[in-house]
N, C-alpha and C positions, 0 to 999 in steps of 0.2 A: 362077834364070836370068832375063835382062832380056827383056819379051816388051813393044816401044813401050813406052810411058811409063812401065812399072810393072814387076815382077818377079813371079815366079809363085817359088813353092817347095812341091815336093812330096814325102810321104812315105807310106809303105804301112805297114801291120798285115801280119799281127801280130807284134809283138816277143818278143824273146828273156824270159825271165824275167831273168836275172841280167845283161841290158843294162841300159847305166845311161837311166835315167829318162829323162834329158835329150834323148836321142836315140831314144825314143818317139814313136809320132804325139802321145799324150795331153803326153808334155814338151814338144812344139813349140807344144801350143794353149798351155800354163801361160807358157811363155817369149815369147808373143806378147804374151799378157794382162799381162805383169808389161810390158813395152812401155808400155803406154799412160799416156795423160799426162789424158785428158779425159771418153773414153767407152767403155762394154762394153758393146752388146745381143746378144744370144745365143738366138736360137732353137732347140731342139735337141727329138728323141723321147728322149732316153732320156742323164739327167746326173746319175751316180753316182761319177765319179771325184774321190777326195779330193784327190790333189796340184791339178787345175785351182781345184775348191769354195775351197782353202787358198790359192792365189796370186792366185784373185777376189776373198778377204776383205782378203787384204796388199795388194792398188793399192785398196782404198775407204778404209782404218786410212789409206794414203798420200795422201789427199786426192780422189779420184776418187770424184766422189759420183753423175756420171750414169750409174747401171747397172743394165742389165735385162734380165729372163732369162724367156722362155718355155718351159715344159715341155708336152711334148704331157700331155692330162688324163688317160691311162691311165697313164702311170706318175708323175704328177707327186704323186699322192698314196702311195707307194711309201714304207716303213721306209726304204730309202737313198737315197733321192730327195732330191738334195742343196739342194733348197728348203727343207729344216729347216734347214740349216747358217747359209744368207743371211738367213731370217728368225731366228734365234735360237734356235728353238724345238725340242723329239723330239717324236718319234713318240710315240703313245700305245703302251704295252706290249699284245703281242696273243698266243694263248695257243702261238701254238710260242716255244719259247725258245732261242735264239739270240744272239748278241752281234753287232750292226752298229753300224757306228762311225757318231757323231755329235759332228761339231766345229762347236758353233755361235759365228756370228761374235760378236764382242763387241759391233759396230757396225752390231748385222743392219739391212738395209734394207726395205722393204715392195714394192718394185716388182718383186717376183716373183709368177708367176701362169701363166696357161694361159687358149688363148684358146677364144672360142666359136666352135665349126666349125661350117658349113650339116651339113645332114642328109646323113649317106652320107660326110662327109669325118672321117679320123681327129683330124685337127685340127693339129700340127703333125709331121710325119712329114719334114723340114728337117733335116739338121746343119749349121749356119752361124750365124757370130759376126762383126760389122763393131764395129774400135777404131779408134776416134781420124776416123772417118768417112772413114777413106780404106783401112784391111787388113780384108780377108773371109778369113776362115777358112771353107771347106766341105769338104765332099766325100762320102763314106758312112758314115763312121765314127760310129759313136754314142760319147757323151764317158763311158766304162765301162770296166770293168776287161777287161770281155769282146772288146769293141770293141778295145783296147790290146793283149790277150795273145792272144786266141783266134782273131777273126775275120779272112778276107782282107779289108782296107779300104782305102779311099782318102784321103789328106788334101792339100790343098792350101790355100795362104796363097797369094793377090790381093794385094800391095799397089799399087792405080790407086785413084783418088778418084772417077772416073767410074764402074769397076764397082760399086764400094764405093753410090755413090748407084742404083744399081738392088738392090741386097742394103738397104739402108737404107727404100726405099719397101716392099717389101715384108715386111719387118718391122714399117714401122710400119702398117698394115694390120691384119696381125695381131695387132699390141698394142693397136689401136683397138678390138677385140671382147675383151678379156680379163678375165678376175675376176682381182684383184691381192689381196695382203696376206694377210695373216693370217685373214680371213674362208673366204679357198680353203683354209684347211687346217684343218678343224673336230675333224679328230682329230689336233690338236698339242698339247701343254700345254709350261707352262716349265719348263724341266730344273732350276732350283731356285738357291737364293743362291751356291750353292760350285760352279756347275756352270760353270765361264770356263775351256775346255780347252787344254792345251797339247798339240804333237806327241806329250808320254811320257806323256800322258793325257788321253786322249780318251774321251768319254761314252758309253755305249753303250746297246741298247735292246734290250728281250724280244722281239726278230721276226725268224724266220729270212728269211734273205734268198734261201736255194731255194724261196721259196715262188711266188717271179718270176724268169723270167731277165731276167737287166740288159743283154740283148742285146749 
């Protein structure tokens, strides 16, 4: 809907199982993000959904190389914590055993990370993503399978350039405190020479994932 200079679009959780994707809250972030032509920053508690992780790796392979993702620090170390995916890397195997998907990019980048919160703050407890410095994605939805199918949530797409630079200052705030790369994730190792996964195979890792809800 046109709201002054910009349009708002909004949609609610949770979805049908055998609705098609696209018309998910989680397929409207993927179809926003495949949008972009310049920039993705993304701050979020809680990003374990593969189709967005998959259509974040397809716009960077497409040339968009300024992108960056906050994980709040309690889940951002998580076996499905789709920071493996963008930096390249699995999980180290941990002793429940389980299969969780890990598709790592071929062209992982380092500018993932999690920021450092004052005392008493969780640290990024935000769902919201600003592309191209003018569309915000927010609202309550955590970017999860749970989020997608289970939960009642809210999503809404801002496309204004003005909103967009108050979601842009406060993000970068936040990324001004962050530990980035591959150093934040000490229990990663590299999935191996033959490990460059396609959609009909995909990597997987010895950690059950009911070990955490993915909210």
């Amino acid at each position: 809907m046109p709201v002054g200079e910009g349009t708002i679009t909004i949609n609610f959780s949770p979805a049908r199982r055998k609705q098609d994707i696209g018309t998910t809250s989680n397929g409207m972030i993927a179809f926003y993000i495949q949008q972009a032509s310049s920039s993705v920053h993304i701050a979020v508690f809680v990003y374990s959904d593969q189709t967005i992780s998959d259509t974040l790796g397809e716009v960077h392979d497409k040339g968009v190389e300024d992108i960056k993702v906050l994980i709040d620090p309690d889940f951002y170390r998580r076996v499905y914590s789709k920071a493996y995916d963008a930096m390249g890397v699995c999980p180290k195997p941990g002793k429940r055993k389980s299969k969780i998907q890990v598709k790592p990019w071929q062209n992982p980048i380092t500018t993932v990370g999690f920021p450092i919160a004052p005392v008493g703050d969780r640290g990024v407890h935000s769902k919201m993503a600003i592309l191209d410095g003018r569309l915000v994605i927010t609202g309550s939805l955590n970017w999860s399978n749970s989020g997608n199918y289970l939960n009642d949530e809210t999503l809404i797409a801002i496309d204004n350039p003005t909103v967009a630079a108050h979601y842009e200052r406060e993000f970068n705030r936040l990324y001004g405190t962050a530990v980035l790369g591959l150093d934040s994730l000490p229990q990663s190792h590299q999935c191996g020479s033959d490990s460059s996964p396609s959609p009909k195979q995909p990597i997987t890792s010895t950690e059950s994932e009911s070990i955490f809800s993915d909210n």
